[in-house]
C-alpha positions in Angstrom: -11.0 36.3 35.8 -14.2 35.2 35.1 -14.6 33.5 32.1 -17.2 32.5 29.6 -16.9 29.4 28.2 -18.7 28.9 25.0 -19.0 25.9 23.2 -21.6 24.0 21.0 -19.8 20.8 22.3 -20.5 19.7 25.7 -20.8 16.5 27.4 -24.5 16.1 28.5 -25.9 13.1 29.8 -26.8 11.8 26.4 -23.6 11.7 25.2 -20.9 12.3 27.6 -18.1 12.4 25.2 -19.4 15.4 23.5 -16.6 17.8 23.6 -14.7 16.1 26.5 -11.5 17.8 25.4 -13.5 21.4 25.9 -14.7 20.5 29.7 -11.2 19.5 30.3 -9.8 22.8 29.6 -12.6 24.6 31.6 -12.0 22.0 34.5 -8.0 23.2 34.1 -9.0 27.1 34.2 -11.2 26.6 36.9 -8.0 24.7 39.5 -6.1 27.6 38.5 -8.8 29.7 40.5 -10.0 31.7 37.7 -14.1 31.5 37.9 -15.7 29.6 34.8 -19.6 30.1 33.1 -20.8 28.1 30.8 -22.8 28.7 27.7 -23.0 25.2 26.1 -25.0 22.4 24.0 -24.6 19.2 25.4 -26.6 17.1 22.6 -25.6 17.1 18.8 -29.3 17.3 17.4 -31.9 19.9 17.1 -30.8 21.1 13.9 -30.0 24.7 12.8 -32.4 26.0 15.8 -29.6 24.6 18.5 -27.4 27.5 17.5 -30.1 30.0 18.4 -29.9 28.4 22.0 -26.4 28.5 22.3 -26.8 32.7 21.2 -29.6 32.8 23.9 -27.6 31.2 26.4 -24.9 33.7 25.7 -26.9 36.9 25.8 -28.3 35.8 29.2 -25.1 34.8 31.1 -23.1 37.0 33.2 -20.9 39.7 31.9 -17.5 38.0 32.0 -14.2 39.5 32.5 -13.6 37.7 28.8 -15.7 35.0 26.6 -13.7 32.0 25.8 -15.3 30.2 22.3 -14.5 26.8 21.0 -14.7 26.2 17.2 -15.0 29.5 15.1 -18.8 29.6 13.3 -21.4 29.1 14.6 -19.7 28.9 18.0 -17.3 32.2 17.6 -20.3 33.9 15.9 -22.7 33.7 18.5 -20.0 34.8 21.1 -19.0 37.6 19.2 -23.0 38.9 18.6 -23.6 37.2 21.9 -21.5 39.0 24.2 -20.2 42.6 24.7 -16.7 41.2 26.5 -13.0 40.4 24.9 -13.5 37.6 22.6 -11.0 34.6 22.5 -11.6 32.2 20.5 -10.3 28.5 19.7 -9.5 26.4 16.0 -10.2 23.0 16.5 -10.0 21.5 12.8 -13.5 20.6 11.3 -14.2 24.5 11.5 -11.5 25.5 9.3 -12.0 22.7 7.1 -15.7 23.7 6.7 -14.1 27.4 5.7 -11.8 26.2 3.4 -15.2 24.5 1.7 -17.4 26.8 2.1 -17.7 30.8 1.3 -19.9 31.3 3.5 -18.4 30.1 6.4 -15.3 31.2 5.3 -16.5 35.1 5.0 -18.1 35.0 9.0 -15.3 33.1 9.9 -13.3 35.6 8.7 -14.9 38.2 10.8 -14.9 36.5 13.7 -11.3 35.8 14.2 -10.7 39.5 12.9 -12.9 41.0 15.8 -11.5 38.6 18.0 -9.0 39.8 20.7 -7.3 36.6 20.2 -7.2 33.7 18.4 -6.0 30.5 19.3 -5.2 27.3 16.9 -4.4 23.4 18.2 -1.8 23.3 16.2 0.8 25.1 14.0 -0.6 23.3 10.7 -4.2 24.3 11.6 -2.6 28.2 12.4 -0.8 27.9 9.3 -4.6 27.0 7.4 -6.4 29.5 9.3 -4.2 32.3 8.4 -4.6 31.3 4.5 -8.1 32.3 5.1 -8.0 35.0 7.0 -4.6 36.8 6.9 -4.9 36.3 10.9 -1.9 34.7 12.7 -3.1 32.3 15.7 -1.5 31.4 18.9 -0.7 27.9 18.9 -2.0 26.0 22.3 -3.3 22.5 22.2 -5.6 21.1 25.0 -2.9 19.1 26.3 -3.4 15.7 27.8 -4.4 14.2 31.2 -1.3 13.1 32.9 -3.0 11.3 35.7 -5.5 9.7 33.6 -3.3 8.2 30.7 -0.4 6.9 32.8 1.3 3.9 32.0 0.3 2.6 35.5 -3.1 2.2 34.1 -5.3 -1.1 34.4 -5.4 -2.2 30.8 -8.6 -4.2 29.4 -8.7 -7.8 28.1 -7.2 -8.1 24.8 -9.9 -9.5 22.6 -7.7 -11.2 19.9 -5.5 -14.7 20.8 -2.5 -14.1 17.9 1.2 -14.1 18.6 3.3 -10.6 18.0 2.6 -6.7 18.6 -0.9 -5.8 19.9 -1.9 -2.9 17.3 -5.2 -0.2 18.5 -6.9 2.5 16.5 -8.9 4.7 18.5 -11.3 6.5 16.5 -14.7 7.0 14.0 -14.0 4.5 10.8 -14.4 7.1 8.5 -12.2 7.8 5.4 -10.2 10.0 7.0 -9.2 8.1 9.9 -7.7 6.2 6.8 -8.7 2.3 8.7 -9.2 0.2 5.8 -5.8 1.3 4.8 -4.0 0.6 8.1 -5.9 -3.2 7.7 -4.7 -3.7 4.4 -1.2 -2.9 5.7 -1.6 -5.1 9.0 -2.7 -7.7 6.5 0.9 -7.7 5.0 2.6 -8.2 8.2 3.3 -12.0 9.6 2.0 -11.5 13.0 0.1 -9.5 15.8 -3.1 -8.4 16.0 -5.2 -5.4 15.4 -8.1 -3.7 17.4 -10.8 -0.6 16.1 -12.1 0.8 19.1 -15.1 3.1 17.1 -17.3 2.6 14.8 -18.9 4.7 11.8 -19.8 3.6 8.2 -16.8 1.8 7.1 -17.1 -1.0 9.4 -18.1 -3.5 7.1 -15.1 -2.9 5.4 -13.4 -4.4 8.3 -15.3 -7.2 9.5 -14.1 -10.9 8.9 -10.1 -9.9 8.6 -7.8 -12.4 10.5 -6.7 -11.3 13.2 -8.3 -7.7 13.2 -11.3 -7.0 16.0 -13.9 -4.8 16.2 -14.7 -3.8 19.6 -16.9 -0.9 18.6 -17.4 2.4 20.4 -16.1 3.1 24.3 -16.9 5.6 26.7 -13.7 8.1 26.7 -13.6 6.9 29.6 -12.4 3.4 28.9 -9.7 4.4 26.2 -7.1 4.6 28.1 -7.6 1.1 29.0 -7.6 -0.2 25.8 -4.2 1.9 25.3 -2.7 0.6 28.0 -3.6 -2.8 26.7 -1.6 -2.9 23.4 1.6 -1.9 22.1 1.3 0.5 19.4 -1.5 3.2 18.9 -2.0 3.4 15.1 -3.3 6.9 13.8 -2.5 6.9 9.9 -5.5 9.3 9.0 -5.3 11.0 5.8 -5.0 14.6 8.0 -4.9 15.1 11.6 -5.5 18.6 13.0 -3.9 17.6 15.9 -4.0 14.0 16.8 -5.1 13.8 20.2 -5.4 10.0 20.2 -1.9 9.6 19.4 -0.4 12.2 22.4 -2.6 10.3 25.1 -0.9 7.1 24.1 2.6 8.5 23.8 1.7 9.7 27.8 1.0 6.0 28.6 4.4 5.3 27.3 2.9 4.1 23.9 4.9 4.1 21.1 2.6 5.5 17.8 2.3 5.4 14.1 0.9 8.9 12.9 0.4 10.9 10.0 2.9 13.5 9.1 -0.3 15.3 7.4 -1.0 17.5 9.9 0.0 18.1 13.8 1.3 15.1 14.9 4.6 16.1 13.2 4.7 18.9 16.0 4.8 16.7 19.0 5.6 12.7 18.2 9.5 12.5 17.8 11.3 9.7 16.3 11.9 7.8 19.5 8.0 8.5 20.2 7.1 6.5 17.0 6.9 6.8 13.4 5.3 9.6 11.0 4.3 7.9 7.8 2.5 9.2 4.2 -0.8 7.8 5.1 -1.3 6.8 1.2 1.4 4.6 1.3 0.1 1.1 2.2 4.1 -0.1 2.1 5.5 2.7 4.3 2.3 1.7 6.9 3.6 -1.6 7.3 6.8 -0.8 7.6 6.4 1.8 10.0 4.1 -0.7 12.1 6.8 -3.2 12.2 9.2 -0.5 13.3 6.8 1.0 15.8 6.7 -2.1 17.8 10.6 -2.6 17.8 10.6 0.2 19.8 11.0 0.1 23.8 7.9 -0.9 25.9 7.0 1.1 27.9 8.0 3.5 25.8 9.6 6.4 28.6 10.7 8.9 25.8 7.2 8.9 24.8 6.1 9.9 28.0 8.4 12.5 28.3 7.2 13.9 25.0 3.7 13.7 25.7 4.6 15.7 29.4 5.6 18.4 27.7 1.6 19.0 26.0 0.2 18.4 30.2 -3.0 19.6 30.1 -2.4 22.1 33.2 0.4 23.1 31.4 -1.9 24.4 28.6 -4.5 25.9 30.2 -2.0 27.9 32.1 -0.7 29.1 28.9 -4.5 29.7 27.6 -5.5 31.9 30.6 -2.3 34.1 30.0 -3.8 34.5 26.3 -7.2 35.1 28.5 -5.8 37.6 30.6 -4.0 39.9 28.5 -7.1 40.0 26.4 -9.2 41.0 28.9 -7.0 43.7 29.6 -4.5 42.4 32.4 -1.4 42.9 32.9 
């Protein structure tokens, strides 16, 4: 097939991380031979007028066999207007949270995934919102994870912080809903170990000056599987995950995890993977820490879990949703 991949996250060479997890798919359709286009933004500024470009860029690419869209409005809007081929398009979480805000968004996002030939949702909790909104079901497929990449034989960092006892990491903006000053408060109850925030964002100061707890700031995506591979547990308490990406890429380096149960990592980190905890609970935090590190290092039925999301694995199952709506067998 030839495929259309539209997206208003991209990395560019101003920020490379932008939508990483979008060029991995593409890179994944592309090995299984299919031929990938690109209508993308690759920067987050420009205001408003950036979705005009990304509609402009669409209108003047080559007629696909099908348009593949990440994030439903803007991005699924301009496909839909942009393009005359099948539509497919993608739920990543922040664009069914913005329906569920606003009516605006909710009413085009509403047409879109109802003039879509398919829709596709990272997770079963995120399908479960999305058809709330819009009475459509989705097809659940997340973008997997990089088996090669985040393998426990990975070189691991320098661990910044000299304290006896588990090596604790949250990967990840220090926002209110990544729910950090929380998961410090907890770490603060516990006798021992150390805890790392690889990210940054406005609660930071909220962190600084806590024993034992380092701020390394933000990393390249690149180097995040070093710091994974440097600590023991991967913490990702936030008040609701979508998915929960951070927590699947350390569970495929054998990590053992502490996740939310709001939201999808419920659907993928078992109870020998780690512990699913009621991120409003500071108690059941540091309990579940304590309990996350008494599990096995490495962590091999984490690993196994985590195979089961391998991003070929996905795409493969993504181009089948491709194919049939572009009208293949």
């Amino acid at each position: 097939m030839r495929i259309l991949v539209v997206s208003q996250m991209w990395p560019g060479p101003e920020d490379p991380d932008l939508g990483v997890f979008v060029a991995q798919v593409a890179r994944e359709l592309d090995r299984l031979g299919h031929e990938i286009d690109h209508a993308v933004l690759d920067s987050r500024g420009g205001g408003p007028a950036r979705h005009l470009r990304l509609l402009g860029r669409t209108v003047r690419a080559r007629r696909p066999d099908v348009v593949f869209a990440h994030f439903l409005v803007p991005t699924g809007l301009s496909a839909l207007i942009g393009s005359r081929a099948p539509l497919v398009v993608m739920a990543h979480g922040q664009d069914v949270a913005n329906a569920e805000r606003r009516s605006a968004v909710r009413a085009a996002t509403g047409l879109v995934v109802r003039r879509a030939a398919a829709v596709i949702a990272n997770s079963r909790h995120l399908a479960n919102r999305l058809e709330v909104l819009t009475g459509v079901r989705a097809d659940v497929v997340d973008c997997g994870v990089d088996l090669d990449v985040f393998s426990p034989e990975h070189p691991a960092v320098r661990w910044p912080v000299e304290a006896e006892g588990p090596r604790f990491l949250c990967a990840g903006s220090l926002v209110d809903r990544k729910n950090v000053v929380r998961l410090a408060e907890a770490f603060g109850t516990l006798g021992g170990g150390s805890l790392v925030f690889v990210g940054d964002g406005p609660l930071r100061m909220d962190l600084v000056a806590r024993p034992r707890v380092h701020l390394a700031g933000r990393v390249a995506h690149d180097q995040v599987p070093g710091w994974i591979a440097a600590c023991d547990v991967l913490c990702q308490p936030s008040l609701v995950e979508p998915f929960g990406q951070a927590a699947l890429e350390a569970m495929a380096m054998a990590k053992s995890v502490v996740a939310t149960r709001e939201g999808g990592p419920p659907e993928f980190v078992p109870p020998e993977a780690g512990v699913l905890v009621d991120p409003l609970d500071t108690a059941e935090l540091a309990s579940a820490m304590e309990h996350a590190a008494a599990l096995p290092r490495p962590n091999d039925a984490a690993r196994q879990a985590a195979a089961r999301h391998d991003a070929r694995r996905q795409a493969a199952r993504m181009a089948d949703i491709l194919l049939r709506a572009a009208g293949g067998p």
